[in-house]
KOLKOLLUM-230378 format. One record per residue (C-alpha): residue number from 1; chain; x, z, y. Coordinates in Angstrom, 1 decimal, always signed. Example, Ala and Ser with C-alpha at 12.3 -4.5 7.8 and 13.67 -1.06 7.14 Angstrom:
BEGIN
(1; "A"; (+12.3; +7.8; -4.5)),
(2; "A"; (+13.7; +7.1; -1.1)),
//
This chain:
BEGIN
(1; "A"; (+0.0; +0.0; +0.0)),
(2; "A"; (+1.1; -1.2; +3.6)),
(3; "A"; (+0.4; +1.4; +6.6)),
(4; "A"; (+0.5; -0.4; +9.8)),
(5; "A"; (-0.1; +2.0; +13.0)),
(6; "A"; (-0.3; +1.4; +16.6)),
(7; "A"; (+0.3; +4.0; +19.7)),
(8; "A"; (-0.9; +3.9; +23.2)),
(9; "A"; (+2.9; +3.2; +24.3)),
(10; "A"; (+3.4; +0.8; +21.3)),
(11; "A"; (+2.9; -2.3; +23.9)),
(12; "A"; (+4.7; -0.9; +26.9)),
(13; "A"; (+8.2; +0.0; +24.4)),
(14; "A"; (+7.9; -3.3; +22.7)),
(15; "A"; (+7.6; -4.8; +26.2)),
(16; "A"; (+11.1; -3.0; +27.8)),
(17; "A"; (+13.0; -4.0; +24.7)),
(18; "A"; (+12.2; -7.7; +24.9)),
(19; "A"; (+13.2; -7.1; +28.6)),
(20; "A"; (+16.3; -5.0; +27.7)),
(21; "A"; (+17.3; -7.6; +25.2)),
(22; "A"; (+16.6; -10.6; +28.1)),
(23; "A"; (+18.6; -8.5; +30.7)),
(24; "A"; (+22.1; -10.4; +29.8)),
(25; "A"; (+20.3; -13.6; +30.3)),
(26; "A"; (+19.0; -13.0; +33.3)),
(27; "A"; (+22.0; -12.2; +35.2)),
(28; "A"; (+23.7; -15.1; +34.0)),
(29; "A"; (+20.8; -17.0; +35.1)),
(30; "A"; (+21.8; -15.1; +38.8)),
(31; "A"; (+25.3; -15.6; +38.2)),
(32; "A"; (+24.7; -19.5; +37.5)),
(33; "A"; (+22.2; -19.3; +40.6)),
(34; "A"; (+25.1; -18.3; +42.7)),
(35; "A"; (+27.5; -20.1; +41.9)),
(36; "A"; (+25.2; -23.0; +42.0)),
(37; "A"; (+24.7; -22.0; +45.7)),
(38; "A"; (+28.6; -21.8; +46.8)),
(39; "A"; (+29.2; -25.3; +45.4)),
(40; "A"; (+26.4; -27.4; +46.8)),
(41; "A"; (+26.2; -25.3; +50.1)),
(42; "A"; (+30.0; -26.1; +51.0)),
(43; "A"; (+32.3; -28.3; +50.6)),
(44; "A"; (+35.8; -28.7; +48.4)),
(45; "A"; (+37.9; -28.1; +51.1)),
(46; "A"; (+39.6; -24.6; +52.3)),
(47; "A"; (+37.6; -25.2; +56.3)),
(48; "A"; (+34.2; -25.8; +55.2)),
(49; "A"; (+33.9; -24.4; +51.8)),
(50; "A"; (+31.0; -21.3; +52.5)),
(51; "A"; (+31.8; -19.3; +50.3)),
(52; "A"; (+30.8; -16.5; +52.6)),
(53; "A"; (+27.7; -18.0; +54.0)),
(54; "A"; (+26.3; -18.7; +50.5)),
(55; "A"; (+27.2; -14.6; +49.7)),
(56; "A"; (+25.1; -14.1; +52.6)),
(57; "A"; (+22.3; -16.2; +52.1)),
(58; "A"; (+22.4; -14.4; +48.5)),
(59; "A"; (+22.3; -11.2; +50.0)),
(60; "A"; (+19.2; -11.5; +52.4)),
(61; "A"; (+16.9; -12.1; +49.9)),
(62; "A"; (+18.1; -9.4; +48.1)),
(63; "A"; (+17.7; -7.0; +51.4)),
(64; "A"; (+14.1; -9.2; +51.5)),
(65; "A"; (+13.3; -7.7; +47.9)),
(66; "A"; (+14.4; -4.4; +48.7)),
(67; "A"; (+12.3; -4.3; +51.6)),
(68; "A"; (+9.2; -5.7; +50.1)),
(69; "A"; (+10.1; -3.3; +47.2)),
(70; "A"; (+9.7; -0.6; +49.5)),
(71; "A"; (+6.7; -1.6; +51.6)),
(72; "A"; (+4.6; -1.9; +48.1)),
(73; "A"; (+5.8; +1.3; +46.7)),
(74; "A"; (+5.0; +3.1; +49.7)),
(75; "A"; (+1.3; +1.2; +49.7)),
(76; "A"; (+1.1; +2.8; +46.5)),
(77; "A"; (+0.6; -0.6; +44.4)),
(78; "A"; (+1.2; -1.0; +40.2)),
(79; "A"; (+5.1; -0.9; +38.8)),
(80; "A"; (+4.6; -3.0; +35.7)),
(81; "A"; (+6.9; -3.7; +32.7)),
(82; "A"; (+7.9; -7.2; +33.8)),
(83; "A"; (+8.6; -6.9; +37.1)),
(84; "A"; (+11.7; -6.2; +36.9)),
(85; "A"; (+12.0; -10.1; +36.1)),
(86; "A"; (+10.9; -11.3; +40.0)),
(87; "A"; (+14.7; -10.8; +41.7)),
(88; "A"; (+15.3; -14.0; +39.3)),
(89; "A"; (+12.2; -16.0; +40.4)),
(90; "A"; (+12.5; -14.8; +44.3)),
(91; "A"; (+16.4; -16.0; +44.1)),
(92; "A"; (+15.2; -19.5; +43.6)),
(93; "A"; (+12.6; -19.3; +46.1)),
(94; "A"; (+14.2; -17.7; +48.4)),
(95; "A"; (+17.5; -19.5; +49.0)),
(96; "A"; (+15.8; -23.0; +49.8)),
(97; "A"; (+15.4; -22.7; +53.4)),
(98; "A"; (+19.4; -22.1; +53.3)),
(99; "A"; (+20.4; -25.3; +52.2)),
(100; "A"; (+17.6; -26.9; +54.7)),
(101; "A"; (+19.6; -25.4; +57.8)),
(102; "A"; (+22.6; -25.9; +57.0)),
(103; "A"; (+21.5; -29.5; +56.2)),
(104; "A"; (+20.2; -29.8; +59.7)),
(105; "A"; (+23.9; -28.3; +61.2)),
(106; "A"; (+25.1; -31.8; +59.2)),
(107; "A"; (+23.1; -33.6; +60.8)),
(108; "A"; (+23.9; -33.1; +64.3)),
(109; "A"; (+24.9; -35.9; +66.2)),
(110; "A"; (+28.5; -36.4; +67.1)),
(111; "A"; (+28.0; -36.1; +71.1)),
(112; "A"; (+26.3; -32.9; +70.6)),
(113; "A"; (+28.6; -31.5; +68.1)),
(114; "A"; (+31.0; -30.5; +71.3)),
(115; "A"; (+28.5; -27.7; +72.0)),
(116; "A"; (+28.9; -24.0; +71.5)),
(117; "A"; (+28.2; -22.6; +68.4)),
(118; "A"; (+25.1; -20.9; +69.6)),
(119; "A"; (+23.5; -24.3; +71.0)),
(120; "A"; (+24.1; -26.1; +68.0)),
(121; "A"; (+22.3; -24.0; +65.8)),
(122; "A"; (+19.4; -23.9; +68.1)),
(123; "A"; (+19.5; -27.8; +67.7)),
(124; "A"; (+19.7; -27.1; +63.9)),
(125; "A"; (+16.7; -24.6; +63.7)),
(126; "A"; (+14.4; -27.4; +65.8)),
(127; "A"; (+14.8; -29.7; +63.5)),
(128; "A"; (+14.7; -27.6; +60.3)),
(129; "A"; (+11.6; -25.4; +61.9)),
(130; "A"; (+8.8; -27.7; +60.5)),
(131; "A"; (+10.5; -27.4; +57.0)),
(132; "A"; (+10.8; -23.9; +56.9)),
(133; "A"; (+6.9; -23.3; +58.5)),
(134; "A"; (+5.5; -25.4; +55.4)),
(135; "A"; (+7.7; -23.3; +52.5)),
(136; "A"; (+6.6; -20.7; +54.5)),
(137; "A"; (+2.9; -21.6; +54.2)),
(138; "A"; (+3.1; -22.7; +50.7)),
(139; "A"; (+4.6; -19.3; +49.7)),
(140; "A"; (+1.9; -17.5; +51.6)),
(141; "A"; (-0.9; -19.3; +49.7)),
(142; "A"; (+1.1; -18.7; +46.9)),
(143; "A"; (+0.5; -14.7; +47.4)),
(144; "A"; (-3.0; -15.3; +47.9)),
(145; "A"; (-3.9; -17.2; +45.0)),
(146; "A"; (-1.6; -14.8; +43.1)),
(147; "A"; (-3.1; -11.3; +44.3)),
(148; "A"; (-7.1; -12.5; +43.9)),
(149; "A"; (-6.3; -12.7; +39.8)),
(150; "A"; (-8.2; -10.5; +37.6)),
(151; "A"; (-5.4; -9.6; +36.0)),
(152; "A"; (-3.9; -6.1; +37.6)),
(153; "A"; (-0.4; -7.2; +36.2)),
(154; "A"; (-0.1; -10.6; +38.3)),
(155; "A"; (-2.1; -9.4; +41.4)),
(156; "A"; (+0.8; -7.0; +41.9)),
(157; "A"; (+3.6; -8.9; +40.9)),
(158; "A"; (+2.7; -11.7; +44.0)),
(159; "A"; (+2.7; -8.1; +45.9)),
(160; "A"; (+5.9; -7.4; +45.2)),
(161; "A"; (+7.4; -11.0; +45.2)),
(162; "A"; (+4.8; -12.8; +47.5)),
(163; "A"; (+5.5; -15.2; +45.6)),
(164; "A"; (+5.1; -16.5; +41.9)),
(165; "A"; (+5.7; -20.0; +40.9)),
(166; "A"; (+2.9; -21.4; +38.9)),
(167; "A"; (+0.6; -18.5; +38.8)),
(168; "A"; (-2.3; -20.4; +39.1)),
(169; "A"; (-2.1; -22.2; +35.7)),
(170; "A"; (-2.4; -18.6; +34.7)),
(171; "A"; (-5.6; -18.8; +32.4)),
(172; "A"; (-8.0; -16.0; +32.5)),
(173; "A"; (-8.0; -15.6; +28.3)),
(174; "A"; (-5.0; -13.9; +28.6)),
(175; "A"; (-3.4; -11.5; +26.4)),
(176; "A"; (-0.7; -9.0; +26.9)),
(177; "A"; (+0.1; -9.1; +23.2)),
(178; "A"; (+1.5; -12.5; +23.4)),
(179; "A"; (+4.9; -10.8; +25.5)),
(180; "A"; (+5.5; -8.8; +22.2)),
(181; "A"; (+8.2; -10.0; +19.8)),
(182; "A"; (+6.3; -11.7; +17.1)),
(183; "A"; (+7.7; -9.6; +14.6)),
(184; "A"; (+6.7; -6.5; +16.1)),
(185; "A"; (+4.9; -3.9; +14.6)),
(186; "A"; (+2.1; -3.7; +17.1)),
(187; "A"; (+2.1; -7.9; +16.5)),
(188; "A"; (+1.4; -7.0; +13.0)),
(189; "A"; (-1.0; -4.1; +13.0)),
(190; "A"; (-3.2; -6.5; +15.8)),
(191; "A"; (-3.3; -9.5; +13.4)),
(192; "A"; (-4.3; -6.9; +10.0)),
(193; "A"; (-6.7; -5.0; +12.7)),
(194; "A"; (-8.3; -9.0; +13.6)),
(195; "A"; (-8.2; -10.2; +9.6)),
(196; "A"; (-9.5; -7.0; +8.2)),
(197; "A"; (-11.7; -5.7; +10.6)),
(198; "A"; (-12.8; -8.4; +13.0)),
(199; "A"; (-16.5; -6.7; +13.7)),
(200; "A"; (-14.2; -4.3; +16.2)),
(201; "A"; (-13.7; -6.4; +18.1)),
(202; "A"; (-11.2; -5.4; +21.2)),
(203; "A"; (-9.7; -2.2; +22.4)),
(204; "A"; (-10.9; -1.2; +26.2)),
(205; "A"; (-11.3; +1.9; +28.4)),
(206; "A"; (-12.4; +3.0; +31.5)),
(207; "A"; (-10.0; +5.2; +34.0)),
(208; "A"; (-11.4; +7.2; +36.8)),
(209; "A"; (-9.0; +8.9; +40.0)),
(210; "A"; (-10.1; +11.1; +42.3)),
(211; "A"; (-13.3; +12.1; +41.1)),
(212; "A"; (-14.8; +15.8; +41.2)),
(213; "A"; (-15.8; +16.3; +38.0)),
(214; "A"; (-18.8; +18.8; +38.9)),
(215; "A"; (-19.9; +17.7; +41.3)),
(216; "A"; (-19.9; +14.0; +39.7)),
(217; "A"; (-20.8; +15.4; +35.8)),
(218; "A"; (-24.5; +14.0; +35.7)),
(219; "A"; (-23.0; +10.4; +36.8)),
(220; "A"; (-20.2; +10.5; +34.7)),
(221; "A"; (-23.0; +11.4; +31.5)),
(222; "A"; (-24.6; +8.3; +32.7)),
(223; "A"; (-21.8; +6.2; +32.7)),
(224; "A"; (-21.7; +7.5; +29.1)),
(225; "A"; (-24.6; +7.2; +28.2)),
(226; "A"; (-24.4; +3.2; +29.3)),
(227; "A"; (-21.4; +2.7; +27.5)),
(228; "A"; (-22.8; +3.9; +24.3)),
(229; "A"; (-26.3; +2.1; +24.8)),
(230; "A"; (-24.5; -1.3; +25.5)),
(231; "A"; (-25.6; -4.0; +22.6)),
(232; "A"; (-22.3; -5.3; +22.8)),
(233; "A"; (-19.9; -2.4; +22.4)),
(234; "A"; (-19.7; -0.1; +19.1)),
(235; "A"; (-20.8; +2.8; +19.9)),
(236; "A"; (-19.8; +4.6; +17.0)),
(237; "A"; (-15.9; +4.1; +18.6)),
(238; "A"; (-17.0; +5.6; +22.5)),
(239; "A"; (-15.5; +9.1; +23.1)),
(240; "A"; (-15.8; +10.6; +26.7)),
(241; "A"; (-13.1; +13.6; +27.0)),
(242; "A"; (-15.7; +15.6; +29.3)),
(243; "A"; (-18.2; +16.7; +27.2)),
(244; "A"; (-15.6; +17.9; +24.3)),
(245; "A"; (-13.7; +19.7; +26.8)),
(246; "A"; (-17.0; +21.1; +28.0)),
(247; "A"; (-17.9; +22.5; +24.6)),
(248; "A"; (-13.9; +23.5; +24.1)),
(249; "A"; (-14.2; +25.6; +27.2)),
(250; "A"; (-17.7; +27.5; +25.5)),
(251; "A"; (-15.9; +28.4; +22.9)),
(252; "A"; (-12.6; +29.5; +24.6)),
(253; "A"; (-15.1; +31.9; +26.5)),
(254; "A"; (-17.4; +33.3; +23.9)),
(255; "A"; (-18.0; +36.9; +24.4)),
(256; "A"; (-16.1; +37.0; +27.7)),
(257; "A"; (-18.6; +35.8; +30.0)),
(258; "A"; (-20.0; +32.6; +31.6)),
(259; "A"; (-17.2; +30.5; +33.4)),
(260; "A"; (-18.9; +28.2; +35.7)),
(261; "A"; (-17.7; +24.5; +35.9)),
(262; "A"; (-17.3; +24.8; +39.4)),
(263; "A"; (-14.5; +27.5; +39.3)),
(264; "A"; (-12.6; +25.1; +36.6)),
(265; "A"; (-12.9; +21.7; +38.6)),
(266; "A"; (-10.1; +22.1; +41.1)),
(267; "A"; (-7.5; +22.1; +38.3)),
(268; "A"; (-9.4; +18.7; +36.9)),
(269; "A"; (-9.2; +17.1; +39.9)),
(270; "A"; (-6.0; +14.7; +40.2)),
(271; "A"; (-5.0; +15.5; +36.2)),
(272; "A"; (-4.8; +14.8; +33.0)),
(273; "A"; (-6.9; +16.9; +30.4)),
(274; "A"; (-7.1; +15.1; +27.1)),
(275; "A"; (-4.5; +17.4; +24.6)),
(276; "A"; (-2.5; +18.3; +27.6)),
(277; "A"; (-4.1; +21.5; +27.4)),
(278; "A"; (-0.1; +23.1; +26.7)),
(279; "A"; (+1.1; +22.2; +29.8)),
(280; "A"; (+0.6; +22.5; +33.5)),
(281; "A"; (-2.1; +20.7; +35.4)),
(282; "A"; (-2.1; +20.3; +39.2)),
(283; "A"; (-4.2; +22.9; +41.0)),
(284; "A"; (-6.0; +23.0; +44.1)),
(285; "A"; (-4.5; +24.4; +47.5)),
(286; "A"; (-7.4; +27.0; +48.1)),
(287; "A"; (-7.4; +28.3; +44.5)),
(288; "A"; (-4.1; +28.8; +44.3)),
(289; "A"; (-4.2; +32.4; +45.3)),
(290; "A"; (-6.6; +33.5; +42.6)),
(291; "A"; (-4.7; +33.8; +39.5)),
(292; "A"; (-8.2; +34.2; +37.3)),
(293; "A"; (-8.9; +30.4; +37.6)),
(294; "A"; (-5.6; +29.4; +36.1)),
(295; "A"; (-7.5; +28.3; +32.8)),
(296; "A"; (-5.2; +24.9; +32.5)),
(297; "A"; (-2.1; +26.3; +32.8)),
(298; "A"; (+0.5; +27.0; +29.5)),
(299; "A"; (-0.8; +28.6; +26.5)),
(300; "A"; (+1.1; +31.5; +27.2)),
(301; "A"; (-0.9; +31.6; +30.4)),
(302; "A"; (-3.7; +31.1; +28.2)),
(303; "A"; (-3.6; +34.0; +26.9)),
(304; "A"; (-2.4; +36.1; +29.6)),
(305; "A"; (-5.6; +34.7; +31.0)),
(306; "A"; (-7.8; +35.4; +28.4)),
(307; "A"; (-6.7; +39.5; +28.4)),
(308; "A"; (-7.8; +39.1; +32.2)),
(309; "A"; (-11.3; +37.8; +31.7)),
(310; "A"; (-11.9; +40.3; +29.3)),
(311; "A"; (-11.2; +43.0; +31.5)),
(312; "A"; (-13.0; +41.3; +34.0)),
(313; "A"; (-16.0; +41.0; +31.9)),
(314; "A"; (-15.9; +44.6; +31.5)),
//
């Protein structure tokens, strides 16, 4: 007999070794990049060969990366597993206005080439403005074609990169699975799960931030309550952490007294209770200063906890 099993981080690991394993080829691919850049940017000849120009071409999209890099972690958008994949696109992108100015310093006629450095790149720039307004255009349709896709994954990558070649032959039947190795065991416990057990059709769930549990409970039984009444979903496979924790909590408390859901909320709010219950969960500001309403922290507080109920019960 053959046990195939899958995790919830089974994708995500396969997914950073493929990457790990691809990171050799992708800086050769910026090594080639660059050194592609010094030899057609220049010439073979020790006056005008630009070597240093090209460097710094090279390194202003990398400060451009860094800087988007920072604007869309500080908005707070998605780090996903391939993204670390877009330095490589954006190096191609990125460098072609390079070669279009300096093509344009060429191209300077000879009775204005007697001008000061300064003036003869503002001659340059005229001429190569209407070039560099349309790649400019092009890669700014390019983010918003990119971040209107369904898919969370590619609306943040054009966030971070502005721009992604291609990204709208991107089908919407798309699956994550096909980034896997083929031989990989999730691969192979998604094709047994399909062969053997196709009436299960796919995995999904639903994720909720910010909410107030109490305040929001009858809504989120509702939301339940749809999920598990929908024709098209099984409903023998919906599970809602709420109402187990719910009925985990009445039994914690049995013969202590009634714990209202109210008091416990604060410490739901912003974290994760599935089987976390061992570790610490963030707590609101205001309760804080009441050491009763600790009921998430460790299970040594757990306890400690439970000794003060009791007396407080009494």
């Amino acid at each position: 007999m053959i046990t195939l099993y899958l995790s919830n981080f089974s994708y995500f690991d396969f997914l950073h070794e493929v990457l790990k394993n691809n990171l050799a080829v992708l800086f050769a691919g910026f090594t080639l990049i660059i050194v592609y850049v010094m030899i057609m940017l220049g010439q073979f000849n020790a006056v005008r060969q630009r070597v240093y120009l090209s460097l710094m071409a090279v390194s202003l999209v990398g400060q451009a990366i860094l800087a988007s890099y920072g604007l869309c972690f500080y908005m707070g958008f998605f780090w996903g597993p391939i993204h670390p994949i877009l330095p490589f696109l954006l190096l191609g992108v990125g460098i072609d206005n390079t070669f279009v100015i300096v093509q344009c310093v060429d191209n300077i006629k000879q009775n204005d080439k007697g001008l000061n450095i300064p003036d003869r790149i503002a001659l340059a720039l005229e001429k190569a403005g209407v070039s560099i307004t349309i790649t400019s255009l092009t890669d700014i349709l390019a983010f918003a074609v990119g971040t209107s896709s369904i898919l969370v994954i590619l609306s943040t990558i054009t966030l971070f990169a502005v721009n992604v070649l291609c990204v709208i032959q991107v089908e919407q039947r798309f699956d994550p699975i096909w980034y896997l190795n083929p031989e990989s065991y999730p691969i192979q416990f998604n094709d047994k799960l399909n062969q053997y057990f196709p009436q299960f059709g796919k995995r999904a769930g639903i994720y909720l931030g910010g909410v107030n549990y109490f305040e929001e409970e009858e809504r989120l039984n509702k939301l339940f309550s749809l999920l598990k009444s929908n024709h098209y979903i099984n409903n023998a496979t919906v599970d809602f952490w709420y109402p187990s924790f719910k009925v985990w909590l009445s039994k914690r408390i049995t013969g202590i007294g009634k714990v209202e859901l109210e008091e416990v909320n604060p410490h739901l709010c912003g974290g994760r209770v599935e089987n976390h219950l061992g570790k610490t969960t963030p707590s609101s500001p205001d309760k804080d200063s009441n050491p009763d309403l600790l009921v998430l922290g460790s299970r040594a507080q757990h306890d400690k906890r439970d000794s003060q109920l009791l007396h407080r019960g009494g």
